[in-house]
C-alpha positions in Angstrom: 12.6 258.8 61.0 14.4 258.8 64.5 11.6 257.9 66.1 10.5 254.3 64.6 12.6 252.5 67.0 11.2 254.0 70.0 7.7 254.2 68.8 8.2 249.8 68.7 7.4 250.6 64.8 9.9 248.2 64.3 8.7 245.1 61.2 5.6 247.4 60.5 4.5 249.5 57.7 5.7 253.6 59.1 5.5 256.5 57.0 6.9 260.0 57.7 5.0 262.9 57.0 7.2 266.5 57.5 5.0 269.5 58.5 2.8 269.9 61.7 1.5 267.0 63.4 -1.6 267.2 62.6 -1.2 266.6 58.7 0.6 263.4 60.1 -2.6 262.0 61.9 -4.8 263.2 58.9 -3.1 260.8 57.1 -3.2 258.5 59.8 -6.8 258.6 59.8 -7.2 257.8 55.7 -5.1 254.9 56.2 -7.9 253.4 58.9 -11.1 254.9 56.7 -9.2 252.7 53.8 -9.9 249.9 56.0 -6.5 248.4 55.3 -5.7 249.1 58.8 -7.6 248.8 62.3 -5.4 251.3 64.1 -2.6 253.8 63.6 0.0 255.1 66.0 0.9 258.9 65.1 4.0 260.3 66.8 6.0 263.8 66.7 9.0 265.2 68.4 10.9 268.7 68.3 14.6 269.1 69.6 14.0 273.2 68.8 17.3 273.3 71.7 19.3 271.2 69.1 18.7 273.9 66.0 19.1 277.0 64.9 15.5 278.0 63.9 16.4 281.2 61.6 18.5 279.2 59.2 15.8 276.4 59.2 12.9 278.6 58.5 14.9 280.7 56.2 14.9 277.7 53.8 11.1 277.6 53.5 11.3 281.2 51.1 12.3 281.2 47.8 15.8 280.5 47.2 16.1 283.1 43.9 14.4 286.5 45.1 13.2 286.0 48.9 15.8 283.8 51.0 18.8 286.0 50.1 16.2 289.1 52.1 17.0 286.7 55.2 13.6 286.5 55.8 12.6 283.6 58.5 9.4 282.7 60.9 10.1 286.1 63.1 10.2 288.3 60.8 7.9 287.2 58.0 5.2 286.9 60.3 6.2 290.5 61.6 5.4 291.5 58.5 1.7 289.6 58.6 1.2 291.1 62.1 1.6 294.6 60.8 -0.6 294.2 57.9 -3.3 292.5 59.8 -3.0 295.4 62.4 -3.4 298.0 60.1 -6.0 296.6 58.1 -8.4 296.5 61.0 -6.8 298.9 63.5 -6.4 296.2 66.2 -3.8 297.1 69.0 -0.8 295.8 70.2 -2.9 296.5 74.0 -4.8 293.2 72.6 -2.4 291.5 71.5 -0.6 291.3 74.7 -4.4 290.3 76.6 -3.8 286.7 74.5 0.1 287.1 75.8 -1.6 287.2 80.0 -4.2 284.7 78.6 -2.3 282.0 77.3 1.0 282.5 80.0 -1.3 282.1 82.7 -3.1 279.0 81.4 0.2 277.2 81.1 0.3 277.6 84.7 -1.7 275.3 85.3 -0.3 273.1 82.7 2.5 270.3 84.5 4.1 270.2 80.3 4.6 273.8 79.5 8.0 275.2 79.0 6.5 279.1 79.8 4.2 279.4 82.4 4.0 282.9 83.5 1.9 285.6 85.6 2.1 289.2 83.2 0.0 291.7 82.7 -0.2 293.7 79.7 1.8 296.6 80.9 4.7 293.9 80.7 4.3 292.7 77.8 4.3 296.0 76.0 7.0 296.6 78.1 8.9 293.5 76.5 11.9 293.9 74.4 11.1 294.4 70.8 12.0 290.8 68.6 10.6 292.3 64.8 8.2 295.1 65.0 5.4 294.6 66.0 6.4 291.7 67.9 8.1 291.9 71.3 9.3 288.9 73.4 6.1 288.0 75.0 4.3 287.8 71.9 6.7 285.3 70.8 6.6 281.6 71.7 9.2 279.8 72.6 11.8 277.3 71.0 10.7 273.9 73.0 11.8 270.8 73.0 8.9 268.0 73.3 7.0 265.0 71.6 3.4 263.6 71.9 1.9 260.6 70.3 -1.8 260.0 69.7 -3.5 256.1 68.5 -6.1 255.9 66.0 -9.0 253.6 65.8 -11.5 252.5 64.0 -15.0 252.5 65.6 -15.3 248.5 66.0 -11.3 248.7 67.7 -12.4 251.7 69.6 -14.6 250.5 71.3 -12.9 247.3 72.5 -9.7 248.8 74.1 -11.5 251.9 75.7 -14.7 252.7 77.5 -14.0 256.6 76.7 -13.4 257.0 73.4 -12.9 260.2 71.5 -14.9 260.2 68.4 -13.5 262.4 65.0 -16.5 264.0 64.1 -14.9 266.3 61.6 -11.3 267.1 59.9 -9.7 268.9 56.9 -7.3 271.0 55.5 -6.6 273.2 52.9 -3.1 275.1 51.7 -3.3 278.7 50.0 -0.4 279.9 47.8 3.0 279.7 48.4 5.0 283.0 48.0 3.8 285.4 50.5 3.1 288.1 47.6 0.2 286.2 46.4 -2.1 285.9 48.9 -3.1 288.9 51.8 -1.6 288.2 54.7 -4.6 289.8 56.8 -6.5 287.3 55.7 -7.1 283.5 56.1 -9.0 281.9 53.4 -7.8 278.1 53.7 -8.2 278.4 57.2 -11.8 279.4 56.5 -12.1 276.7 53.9 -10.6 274.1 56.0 -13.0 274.9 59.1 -16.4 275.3 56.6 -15.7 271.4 55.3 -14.7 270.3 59.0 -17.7 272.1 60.6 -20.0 270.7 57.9 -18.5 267.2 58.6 -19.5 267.6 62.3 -22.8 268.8 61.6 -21.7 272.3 63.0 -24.1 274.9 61.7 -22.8 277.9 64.1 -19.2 277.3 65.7 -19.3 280.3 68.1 -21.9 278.1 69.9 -21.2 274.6 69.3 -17.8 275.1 69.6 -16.9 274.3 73.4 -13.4 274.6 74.0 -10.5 275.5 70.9 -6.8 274.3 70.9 -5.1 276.4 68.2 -2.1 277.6 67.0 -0.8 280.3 68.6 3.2 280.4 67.7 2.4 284.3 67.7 -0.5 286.5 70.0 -2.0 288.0 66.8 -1.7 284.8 65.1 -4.6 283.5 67.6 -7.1 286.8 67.3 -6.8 286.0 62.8 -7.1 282.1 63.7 -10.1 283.0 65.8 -11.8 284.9 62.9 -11.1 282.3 60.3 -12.3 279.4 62.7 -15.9 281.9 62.8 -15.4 282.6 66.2 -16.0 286.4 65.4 -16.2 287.9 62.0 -13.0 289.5 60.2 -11.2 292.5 62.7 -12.8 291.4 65.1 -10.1 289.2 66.9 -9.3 291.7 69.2 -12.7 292.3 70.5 -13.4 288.9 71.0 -10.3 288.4 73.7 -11.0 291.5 75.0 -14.3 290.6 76.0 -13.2 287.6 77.7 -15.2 285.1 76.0 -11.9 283.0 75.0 -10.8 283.2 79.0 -10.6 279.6 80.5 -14.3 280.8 81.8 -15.2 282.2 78.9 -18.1 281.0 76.7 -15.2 279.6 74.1 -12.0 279.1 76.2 -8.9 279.2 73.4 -6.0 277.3 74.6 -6.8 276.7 78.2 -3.4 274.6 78.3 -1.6 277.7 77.3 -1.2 277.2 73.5 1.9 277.2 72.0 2.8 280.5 73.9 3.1 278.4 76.7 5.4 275.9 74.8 6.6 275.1 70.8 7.7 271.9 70.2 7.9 272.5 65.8 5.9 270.1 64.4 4.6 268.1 67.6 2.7 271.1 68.3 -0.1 270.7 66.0 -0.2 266.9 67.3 -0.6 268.3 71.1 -3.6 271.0 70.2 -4.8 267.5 68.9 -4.3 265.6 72.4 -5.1 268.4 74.6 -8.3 268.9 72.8 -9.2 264.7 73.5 -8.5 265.1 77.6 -10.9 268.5 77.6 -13.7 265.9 76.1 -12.9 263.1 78.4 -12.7 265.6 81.0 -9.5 264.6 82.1 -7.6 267.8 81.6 -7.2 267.9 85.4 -6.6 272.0 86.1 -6.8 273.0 82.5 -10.4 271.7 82.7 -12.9 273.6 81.6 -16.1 273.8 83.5 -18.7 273.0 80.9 -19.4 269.4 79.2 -17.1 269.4 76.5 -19.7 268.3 73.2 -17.2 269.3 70.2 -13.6 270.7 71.1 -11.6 272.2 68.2 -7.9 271.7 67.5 -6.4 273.5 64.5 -2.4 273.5 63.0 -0.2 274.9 60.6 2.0 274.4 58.2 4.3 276.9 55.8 5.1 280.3 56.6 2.2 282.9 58.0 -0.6 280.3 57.9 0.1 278.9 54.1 -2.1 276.0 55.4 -4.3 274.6 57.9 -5.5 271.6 59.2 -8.9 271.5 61.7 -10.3 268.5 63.6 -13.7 268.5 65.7 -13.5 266.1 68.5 -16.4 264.8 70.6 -17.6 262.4 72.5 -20.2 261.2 70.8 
């Protein structure tokens, strides 16, 4: 609510949606396919340096049987990383390859908090945070903000001669309590990317798929993104970034501005994946720039605790 003032929302209808930035510009965009509204102004900040992000996430469990376990974002998704390595036998060794990966791509990135040269001895090497998870598979608390406008196609086109078009978006939540659902698995990220993919008239996303912003606020959290997004089929994350084929010159670059490894502004993130994803089609990413024409690039973000729901756009420039 903080940020009406300085977004000049001031004597115009605002709404304020909670959760990951990209829910807010999903609703956004509803409001302009109403056609009660030509565009739409979606904003999102994080003060992470202001808080104190155990007791915050603690709140999201249960308050009768699972917030008094002192359960919050670290270790709950501990608990998912140790599931989803066990389940398919993927190592910690490649875990730490999307830890180099994504540090080195913010790098080159002049609004990353953590831009860092490792290797993978180092990051194994890294102080232990909640088993499985050691420092450098973490990301970090950030403070940031990023705003994004909306259009409809008639506006579009008359205040830009480079638009970025929304050729596809959804999102889909999977149950609550973390007992009822498997945490090595993804379904409403699947379901979310099936009815976003058909949108953009996506048939196979490991090839039409050009360049993918996700959600990394963990390394293994982008090898079981990767899977649900059909990038590579179930335990197969690993192999996939071991491969290189989600390298910056890869043939589907994953976060080539560094992800959120590289920085974690809480619920501005989503929002970014969404902006970084429209200069990558513009081609104005400047070093983050892929080579290849960018036909559909993929942002994806989350909301609840271990991936309770997701929300995928498909960008493109036509």
């Amino acid at each position: 609510m903080a940020t009406g003032d300085v977004s000049g929302a001031y004597g115009k209808n605002i709404s304020c949606v909670e959760g990951d930035g990209t829910f807010g510009a999903f609703y956004g965009l509803t409001r302009i396919l109403s056609g009660s509204y030509g565009t739409t102004m979606v904003t999102a900040y994080s003060k992470g340096s202001e808080s104190t992000s155990p007791l915050i996430t603690n709140a999201a469990f249960d308050p009768i049987y699972m917030r008094c376990l002192g359960l919050e974002l670290i270790s709950d998704c501990a608990l998912q990383a140790r599931r989803y390595l066990s389940r398919y036998g993927i190592t910690e060794e490649e875990c730490a390859l999307v830890s180099v990966k994504n540090h080195g791509n913010a790098l080159e990135n002049p609004n990353a908090q953590l831009g860092i040269k490792l290797t993978v001895e180092e990051v194994m090497q890294s102080r232990t945070i909640a088993a499985p998870l050691k420092l450098y598979d973490v990301s970090p608390i950030s403070d940031g903000a990023c705003a994004i406008i909306l259009a409809s196609e008639d506006r579009a086109k008359k205040i830009t001669d480079k638009p970025v078009w929304v050729k596809g978006v959804s999102f889909c939540a999977d149950a609550y309590l973390l007992g009822d659902r498997d945490l090595s698995e993804c379904r409403a990220l699947e379901k979310a990317a099936k009815t976003a993919y058909k949108m953009a008239g996506i048939q196979n996303p490991r090839q039409e798929i050009d360049i993918a912003e996700i959600y990394d606020a963990f390394t293994y959290q982008e090898l079981l993104w990767t899977e649900g997004l059909g990038f590579c089929g179930a335990g197969e994350g690993g192999k996939l970034v071991a491969s290189g084929a989600t390298a910056k010159d890869g043939d589907i670059p994953v976060n080539p501005s560094g992800g959120l490894l590289g920085a974690h502004p809480v619920i501005a993130a989503g929002l970014i994946r969404i902006a970084e994803a429209a200069h990558q089609v513009r081609g104005d990413a400047g070093a983050m720039q892929v080579k290849k024409d960018i036909r559909n690039a993929l942002a994806h973000g989350v909301n609840g605790v271990c991936g309770q729901s997701h929300c995928v756009w498909v960008l493109g420039h036509d």
